[in-house]
C-alpha positions as CSV (number, residue, x, y, z in Angstrom):
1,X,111.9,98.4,93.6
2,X,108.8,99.9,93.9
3,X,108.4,101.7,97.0
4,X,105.3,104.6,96.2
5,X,102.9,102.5,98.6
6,X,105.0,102.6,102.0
7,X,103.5,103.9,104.8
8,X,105.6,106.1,106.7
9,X,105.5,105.4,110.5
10,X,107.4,108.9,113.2
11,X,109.9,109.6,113.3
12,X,109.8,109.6,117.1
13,X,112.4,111.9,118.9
14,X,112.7,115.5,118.7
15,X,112.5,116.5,115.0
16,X,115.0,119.6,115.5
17,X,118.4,118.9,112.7
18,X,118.6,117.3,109.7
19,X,116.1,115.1,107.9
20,X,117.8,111.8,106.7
21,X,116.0,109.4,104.6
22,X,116.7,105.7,103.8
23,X,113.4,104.8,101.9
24,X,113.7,101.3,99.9
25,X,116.8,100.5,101.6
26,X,115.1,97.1,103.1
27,X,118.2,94.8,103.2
28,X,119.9,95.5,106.2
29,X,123.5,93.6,106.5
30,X,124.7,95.8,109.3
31,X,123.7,98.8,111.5
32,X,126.8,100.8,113.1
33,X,125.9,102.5,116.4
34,X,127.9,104.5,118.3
35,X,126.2,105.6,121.6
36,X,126.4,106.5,125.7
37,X,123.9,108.4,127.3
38,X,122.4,109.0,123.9
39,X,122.3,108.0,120.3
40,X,125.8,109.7,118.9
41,X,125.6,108.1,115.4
42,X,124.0,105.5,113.4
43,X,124.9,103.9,109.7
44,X,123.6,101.3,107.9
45,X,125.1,98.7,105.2
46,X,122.3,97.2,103.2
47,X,122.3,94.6,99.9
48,X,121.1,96.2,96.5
49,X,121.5,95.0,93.6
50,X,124.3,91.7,94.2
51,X,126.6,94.1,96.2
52,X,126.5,95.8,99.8
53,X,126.0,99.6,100.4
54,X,127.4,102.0,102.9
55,X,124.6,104.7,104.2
56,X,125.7,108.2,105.5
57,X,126.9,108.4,108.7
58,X,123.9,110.6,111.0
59,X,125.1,111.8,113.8
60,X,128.4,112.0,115.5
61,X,130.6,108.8,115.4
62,X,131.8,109.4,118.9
63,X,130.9,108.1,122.0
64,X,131.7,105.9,125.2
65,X,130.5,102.5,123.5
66,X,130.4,101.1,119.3
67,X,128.3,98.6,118.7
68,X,128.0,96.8,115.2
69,X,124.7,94.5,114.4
70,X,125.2,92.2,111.8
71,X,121.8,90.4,110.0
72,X,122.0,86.9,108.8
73,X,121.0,88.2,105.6
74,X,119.1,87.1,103.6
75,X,117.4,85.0,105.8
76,X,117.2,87.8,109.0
77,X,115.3,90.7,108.8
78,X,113.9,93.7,110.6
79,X,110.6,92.9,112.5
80,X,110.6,95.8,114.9
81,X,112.4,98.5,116.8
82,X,111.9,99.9,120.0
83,X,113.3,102.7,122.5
84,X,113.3,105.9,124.8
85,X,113.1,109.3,123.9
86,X,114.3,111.4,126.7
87,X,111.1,113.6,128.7
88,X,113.1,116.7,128.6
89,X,114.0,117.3,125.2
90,X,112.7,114.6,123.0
91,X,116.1,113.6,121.9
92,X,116.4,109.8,121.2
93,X,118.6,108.2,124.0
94,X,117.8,104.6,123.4
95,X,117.2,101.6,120.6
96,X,116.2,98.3,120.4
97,X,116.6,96.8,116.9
98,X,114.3,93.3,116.7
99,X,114.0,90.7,113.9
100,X,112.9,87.4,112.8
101,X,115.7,85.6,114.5
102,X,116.0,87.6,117.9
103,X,116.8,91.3,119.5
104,X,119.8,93.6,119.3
105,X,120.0,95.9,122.2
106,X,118.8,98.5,123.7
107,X,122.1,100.5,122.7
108,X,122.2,103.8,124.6
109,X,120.5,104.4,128.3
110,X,117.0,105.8,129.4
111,X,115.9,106.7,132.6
112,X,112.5,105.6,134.5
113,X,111.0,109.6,133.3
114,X,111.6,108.7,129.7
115,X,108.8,108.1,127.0
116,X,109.3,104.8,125.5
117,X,108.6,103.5,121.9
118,X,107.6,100.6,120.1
119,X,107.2,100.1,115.7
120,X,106.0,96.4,115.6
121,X,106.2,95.5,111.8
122,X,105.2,91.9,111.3
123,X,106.6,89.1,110.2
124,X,106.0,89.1,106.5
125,X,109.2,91.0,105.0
126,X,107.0,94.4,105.7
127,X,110.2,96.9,106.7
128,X,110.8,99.5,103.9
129,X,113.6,101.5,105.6
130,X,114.5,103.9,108.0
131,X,114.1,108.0,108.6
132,X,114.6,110.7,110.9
133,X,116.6,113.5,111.9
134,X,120.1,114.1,113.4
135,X,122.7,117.2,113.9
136,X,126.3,117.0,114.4
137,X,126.0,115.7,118.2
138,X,123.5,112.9,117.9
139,X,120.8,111.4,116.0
140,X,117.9,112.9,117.5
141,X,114.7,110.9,116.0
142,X,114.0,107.7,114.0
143,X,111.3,106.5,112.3
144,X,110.4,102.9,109.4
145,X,109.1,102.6,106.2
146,X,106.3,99.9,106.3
147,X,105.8,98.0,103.2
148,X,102.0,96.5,103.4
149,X,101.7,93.2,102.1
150,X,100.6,93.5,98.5
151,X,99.4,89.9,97.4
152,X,96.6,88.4,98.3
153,X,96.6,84.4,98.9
154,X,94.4,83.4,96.2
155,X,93.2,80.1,97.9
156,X,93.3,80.2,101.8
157,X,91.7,77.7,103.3
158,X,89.1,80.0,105.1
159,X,88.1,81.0,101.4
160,X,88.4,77.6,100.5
161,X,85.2,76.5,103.0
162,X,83.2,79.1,102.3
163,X,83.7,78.5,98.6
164,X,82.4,75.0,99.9
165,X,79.4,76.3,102.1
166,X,80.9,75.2,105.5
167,X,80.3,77.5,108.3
168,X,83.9,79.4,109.2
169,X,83.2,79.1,112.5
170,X,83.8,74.9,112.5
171,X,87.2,75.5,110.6
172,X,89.8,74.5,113.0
């Protein structure tokens, strides 16, 4: 896959321990998220190629509560995430996973002080992956891939009446 033309979007969170990169890695079967008053640890289990992948583990995979998303893939994919970084020290405390078929969360906690977040990506396939930091305690930013859409229809029906001389403001 092709994945030179993603925009990068954050990560959000504190960008203090390890830089962890899941570029291209699009089709999400499962996220793994271990979690209490923070993000402990995260994983991912995505399709390539006919068979599914295992990501490394970021963060610590301890914590008070384990949650495990699974997609309806194919047909289910990433449309958004949202969350809390805490005020204090940036670290990322909460996240909201959304998709074409519904929401997954929040996972973790935030306070009313806490900054919140929000990555809308569409609704035409346009999530390219995940990024961001963690250290052995917790995983303390995220950030997506956005993959802008790269065809143009050839024949839309707005092209279609101005091809035809009708004014676009009487198409309905």
């Amino acid at each position: 896959m092709d994945d030179s033309g993603m925009i990068k979007i954050g990560p959000v969170g504190s960008k203090s321990g390890n830089i962890w990169d899941e570029k291209g890695h699009n089709k999400i079967f499962q996220i793994f998220i271990s979690h209490d008053d923070e993000i402990n640890s995260i994983q991912f289990q995505y399709a390539e190629n006919g068979t599914l992948v295992l990501s490394d583990l970021q963060g610590r995979s301890d914590g008070y509560k384990f949650d495990v998303v699974k997609l309806n893939h194919p047909s289910e994919y990433v449309t958004w995430i949202s969350g809390f970084k805490n005020n204090n020290n940036s670290h990322l405390i909460s996240i909201t996973f959304g998709t074409n078929h519904g929401q997954y969360g929040p996972f973790g906690q935030s306070t009313g002080k806490d900054k919140e977040f929000l990555f809308r990506l569409g609704e035409d396939r346009q999530f390219g992956g995940f990024h961001g930091t963690a250290d052995n305690n917790s995983v303390k930013s995220i950030g997506v891939y956005l993959k802008p859409v790269a065809i143009l229809d050839s024949f839309t029906k707005t092209d279609k009446a101005l091809k035809e001389g009708e004014n676009w403001e009487m198409l309905g």
